[in-house]
C-alpha positions as CSV (number, residue, x, y, z in Angstrom):
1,X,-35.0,-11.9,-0.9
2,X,-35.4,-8.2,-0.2
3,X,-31.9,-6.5,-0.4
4,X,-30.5,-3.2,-0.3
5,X,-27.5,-2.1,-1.1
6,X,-25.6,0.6,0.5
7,X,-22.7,2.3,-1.6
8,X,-24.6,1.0,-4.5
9,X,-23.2,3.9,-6.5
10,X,-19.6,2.2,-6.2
11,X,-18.1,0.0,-8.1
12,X,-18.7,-2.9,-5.9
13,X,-22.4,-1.7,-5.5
14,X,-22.8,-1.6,-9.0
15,X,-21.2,-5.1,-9.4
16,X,-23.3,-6.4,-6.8
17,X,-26.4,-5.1,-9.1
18,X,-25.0,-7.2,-11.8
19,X,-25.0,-10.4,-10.0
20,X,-28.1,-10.2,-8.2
21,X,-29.8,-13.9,-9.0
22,X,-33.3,-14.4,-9.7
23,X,-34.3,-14.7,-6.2
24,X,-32.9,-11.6,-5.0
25,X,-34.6,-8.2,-5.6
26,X,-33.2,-4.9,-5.2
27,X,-35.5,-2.6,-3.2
28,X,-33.4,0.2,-2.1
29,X,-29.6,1.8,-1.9
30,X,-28.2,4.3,-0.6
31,X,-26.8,7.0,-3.2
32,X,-29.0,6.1,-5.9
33,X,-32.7,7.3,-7.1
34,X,-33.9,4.6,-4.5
35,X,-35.2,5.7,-0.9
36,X,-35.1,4.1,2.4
37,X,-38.5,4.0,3.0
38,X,-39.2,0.4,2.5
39,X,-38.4,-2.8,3.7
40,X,-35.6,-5.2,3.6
41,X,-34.4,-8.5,4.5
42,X,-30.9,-7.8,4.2
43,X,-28.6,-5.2,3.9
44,X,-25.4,-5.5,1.7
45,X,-22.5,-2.7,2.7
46,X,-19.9,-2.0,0.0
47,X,-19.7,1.9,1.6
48,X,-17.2,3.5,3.5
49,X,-16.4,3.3,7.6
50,X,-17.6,7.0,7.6
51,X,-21.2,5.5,7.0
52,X,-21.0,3.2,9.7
53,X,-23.8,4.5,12.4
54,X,-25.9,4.9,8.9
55,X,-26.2,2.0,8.1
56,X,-26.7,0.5,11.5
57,X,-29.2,2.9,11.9
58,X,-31.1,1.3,8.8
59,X,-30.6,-2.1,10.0
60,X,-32.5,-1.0,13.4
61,X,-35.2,0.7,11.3
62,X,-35.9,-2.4,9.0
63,X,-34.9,-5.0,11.5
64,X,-32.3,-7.1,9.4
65,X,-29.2,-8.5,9.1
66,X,-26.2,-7.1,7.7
67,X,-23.4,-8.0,5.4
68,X,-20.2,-5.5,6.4
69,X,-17.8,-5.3,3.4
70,X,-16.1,-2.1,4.1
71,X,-12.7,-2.2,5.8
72,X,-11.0,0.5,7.6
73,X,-13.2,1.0,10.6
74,X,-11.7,2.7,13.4
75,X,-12.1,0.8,17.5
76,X,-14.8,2.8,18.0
77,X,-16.9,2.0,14.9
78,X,-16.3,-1.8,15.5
79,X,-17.8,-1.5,18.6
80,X,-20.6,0.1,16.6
81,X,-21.0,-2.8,14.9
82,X,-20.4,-5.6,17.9
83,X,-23.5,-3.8,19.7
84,X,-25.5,-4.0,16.7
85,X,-24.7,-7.8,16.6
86,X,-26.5,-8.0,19.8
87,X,-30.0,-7.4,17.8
88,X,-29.4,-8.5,14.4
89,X,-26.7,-10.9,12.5
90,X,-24.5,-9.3,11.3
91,X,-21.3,-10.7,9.1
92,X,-18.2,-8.7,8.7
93,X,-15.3,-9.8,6.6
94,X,-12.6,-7.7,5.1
95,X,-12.8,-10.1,2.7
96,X,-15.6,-12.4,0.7
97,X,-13.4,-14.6,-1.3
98,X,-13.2,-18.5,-0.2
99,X,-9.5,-18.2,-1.9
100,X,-8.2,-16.1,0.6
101,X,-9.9,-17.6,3.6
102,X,-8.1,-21.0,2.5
103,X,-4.6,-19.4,2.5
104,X,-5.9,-17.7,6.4
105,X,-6.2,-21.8,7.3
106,X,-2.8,-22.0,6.0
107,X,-1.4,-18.7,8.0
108,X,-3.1,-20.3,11.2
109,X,-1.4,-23.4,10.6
110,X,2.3,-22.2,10.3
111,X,1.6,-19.1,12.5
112,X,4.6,-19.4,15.1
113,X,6.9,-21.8,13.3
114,X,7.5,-19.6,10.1
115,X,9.0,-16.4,9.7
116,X,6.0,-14.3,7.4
117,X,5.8,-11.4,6.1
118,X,3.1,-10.1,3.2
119,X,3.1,-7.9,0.1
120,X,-0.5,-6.6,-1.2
121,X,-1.7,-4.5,-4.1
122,X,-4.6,-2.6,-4.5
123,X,-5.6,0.2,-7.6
124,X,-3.8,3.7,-6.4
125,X,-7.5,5.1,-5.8
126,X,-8.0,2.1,-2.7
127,X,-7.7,4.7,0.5
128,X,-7.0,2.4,3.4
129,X,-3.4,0.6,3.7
130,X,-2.9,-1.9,4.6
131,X,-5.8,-3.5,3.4
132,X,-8.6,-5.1,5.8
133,X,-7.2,-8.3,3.8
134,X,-3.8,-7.9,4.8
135,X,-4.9,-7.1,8.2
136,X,-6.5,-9.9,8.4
137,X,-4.0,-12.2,7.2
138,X,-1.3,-10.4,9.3
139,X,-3.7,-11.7,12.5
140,X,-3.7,-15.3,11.0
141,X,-0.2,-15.8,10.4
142,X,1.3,-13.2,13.2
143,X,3.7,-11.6,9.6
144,X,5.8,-9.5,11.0
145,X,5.5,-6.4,8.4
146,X,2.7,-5.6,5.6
147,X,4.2,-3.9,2.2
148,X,1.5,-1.9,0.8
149,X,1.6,-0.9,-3.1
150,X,-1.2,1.6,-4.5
151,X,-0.3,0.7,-8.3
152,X,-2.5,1.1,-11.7
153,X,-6.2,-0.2,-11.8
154,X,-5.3,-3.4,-9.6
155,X,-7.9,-5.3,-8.0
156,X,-6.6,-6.8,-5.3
157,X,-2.9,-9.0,-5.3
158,X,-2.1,-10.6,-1.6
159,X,1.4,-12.7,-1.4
160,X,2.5,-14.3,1.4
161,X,5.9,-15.7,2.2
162,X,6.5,-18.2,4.9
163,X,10.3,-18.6,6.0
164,X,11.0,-22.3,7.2
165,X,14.8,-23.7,8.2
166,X,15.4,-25.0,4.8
167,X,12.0,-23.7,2.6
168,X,10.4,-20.6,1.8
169,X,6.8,-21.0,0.6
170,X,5.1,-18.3,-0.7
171,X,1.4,-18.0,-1.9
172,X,-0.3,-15.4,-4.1
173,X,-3.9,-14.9,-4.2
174,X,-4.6,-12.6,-7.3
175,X,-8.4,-11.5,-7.6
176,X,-9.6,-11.3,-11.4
177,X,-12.8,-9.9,-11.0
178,X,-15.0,-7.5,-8.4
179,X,-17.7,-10.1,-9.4
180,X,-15.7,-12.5,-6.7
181,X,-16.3,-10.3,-3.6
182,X,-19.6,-9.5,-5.0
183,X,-20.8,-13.3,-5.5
184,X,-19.6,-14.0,-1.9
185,X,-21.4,-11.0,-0.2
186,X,-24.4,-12.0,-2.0
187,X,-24.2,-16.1,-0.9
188,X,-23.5,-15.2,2.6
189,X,-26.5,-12.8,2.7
190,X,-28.8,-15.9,2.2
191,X,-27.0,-17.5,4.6
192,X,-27.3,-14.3,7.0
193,X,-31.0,-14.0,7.3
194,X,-31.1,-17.5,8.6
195,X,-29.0,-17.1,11.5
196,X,-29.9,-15.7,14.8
197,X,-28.0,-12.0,16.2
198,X,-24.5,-12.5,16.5
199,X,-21.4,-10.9,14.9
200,X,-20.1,-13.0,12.4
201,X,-17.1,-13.5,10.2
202,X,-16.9,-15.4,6.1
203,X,-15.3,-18.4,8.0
204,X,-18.7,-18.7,10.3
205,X,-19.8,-18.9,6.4
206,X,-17.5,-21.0,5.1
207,X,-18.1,-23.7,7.5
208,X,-21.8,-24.2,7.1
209,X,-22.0,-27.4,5.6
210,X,-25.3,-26.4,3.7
211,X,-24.4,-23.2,2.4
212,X,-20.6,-23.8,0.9
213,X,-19.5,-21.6,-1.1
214,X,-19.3,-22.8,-4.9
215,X,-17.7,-20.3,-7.5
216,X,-19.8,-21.9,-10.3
217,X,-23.2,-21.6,-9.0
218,X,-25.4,-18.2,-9.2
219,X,-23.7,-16.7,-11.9
């Protein structure tokens, strides 16, 4: 499968360079010796909001789909996207871990019977906070606050704490490794090209019977 990368000069586009299975070939990314001028299946964006009409601009030039990584995007750049939906897939996801989509079934399910509020960490060079993670698990649980700490060369750390009558339960999802997010982008880029124009999220991902994510395959 044809992919190009954009923000492949990042650390998550360089990651995603590393993982790239056998039947995946790199044909292009943006900020690198590569050029545009060729053709893609699908388009992998580890970038910045900033880059947003660029790369939609690419996915109307090479007519594909598109995996959206970045977080931060303002209202007017997700509407950006949702009209780009309308002629190609596109998945967007703060998020490409299975870990952390588990614990947003968990939010959902004790979302207005729990008092929750969420803690993350991110590497003090990260420039959005809260995180599009923490956002995202602040919309499946309905926490009332997100504490944000910029601290060392962290990954990514997300805790959540449920308060019950007589319980607290809390949950931390730690992330090891960039090859996580990077392995997930890439497995729901195969499942991308397959699926008709939409805008889609890693839980439309998640749930396709045939294409389950599985941590020990692909790498």
């Amino acid at each position: 499968m044809k992919t190009y990368i954009y923000g492949i000069s990042g650390k998550m586009g360089k990651t995603i360079t590393e993982c790239l299975p056998d039947d995946f070939a790199l044909v292009g990314g943006a900020d690198s010796r590569h050029t545009d001028k060729c053709g893609a299946d699908v388009i992998i964006d580890f970038s910045s909001p900033a880059a947003t009409s660029k790369v939609i601009k690419l996915a109307d030039k090479m007519s594909c789909p598109v995996v959206i990584a970045t977080t931060g995007h303002n209202q007017s750049q997700i509407e950006e996207i949702r009209k780009c939906a309308t002629r190609h897939a596109v998945l967007m996801s703060g998020n490409m871990s299975i870990g952390i989509h588990l614990i947003m079934q968990m939010c959902k399910d004790l979302k207005g019977i729990a008092d929750c509020e969420i803690v993350e960490t991110h590497h003090r060079s990260k420039k959005d906070a809260p995180s599009g993670t923490a956002l995202m698990l602040k919309e499946a649980s309905g926490a009332k606050a997100i504490h944000s700490l910029r601290l060392s060369s962290v990954i990514g750390q997300h805790t959540i704490t449920f308060g019950l009558d007589d319980e607290i339960i809390t949950v931390t999802h730690t992330a090891l490794s960039r090859k996580l997010f990077a392995l997930g982008a890439i497995k729901a880029a195969k499942w991308l090209i397959t699926m008709p124009p939409s805008l889609y999220n890693f839980d439309d991902f998640i749930n396709s019977s045939t294409h389950y994510y599985n941590y020990n395959s692909e790498r």
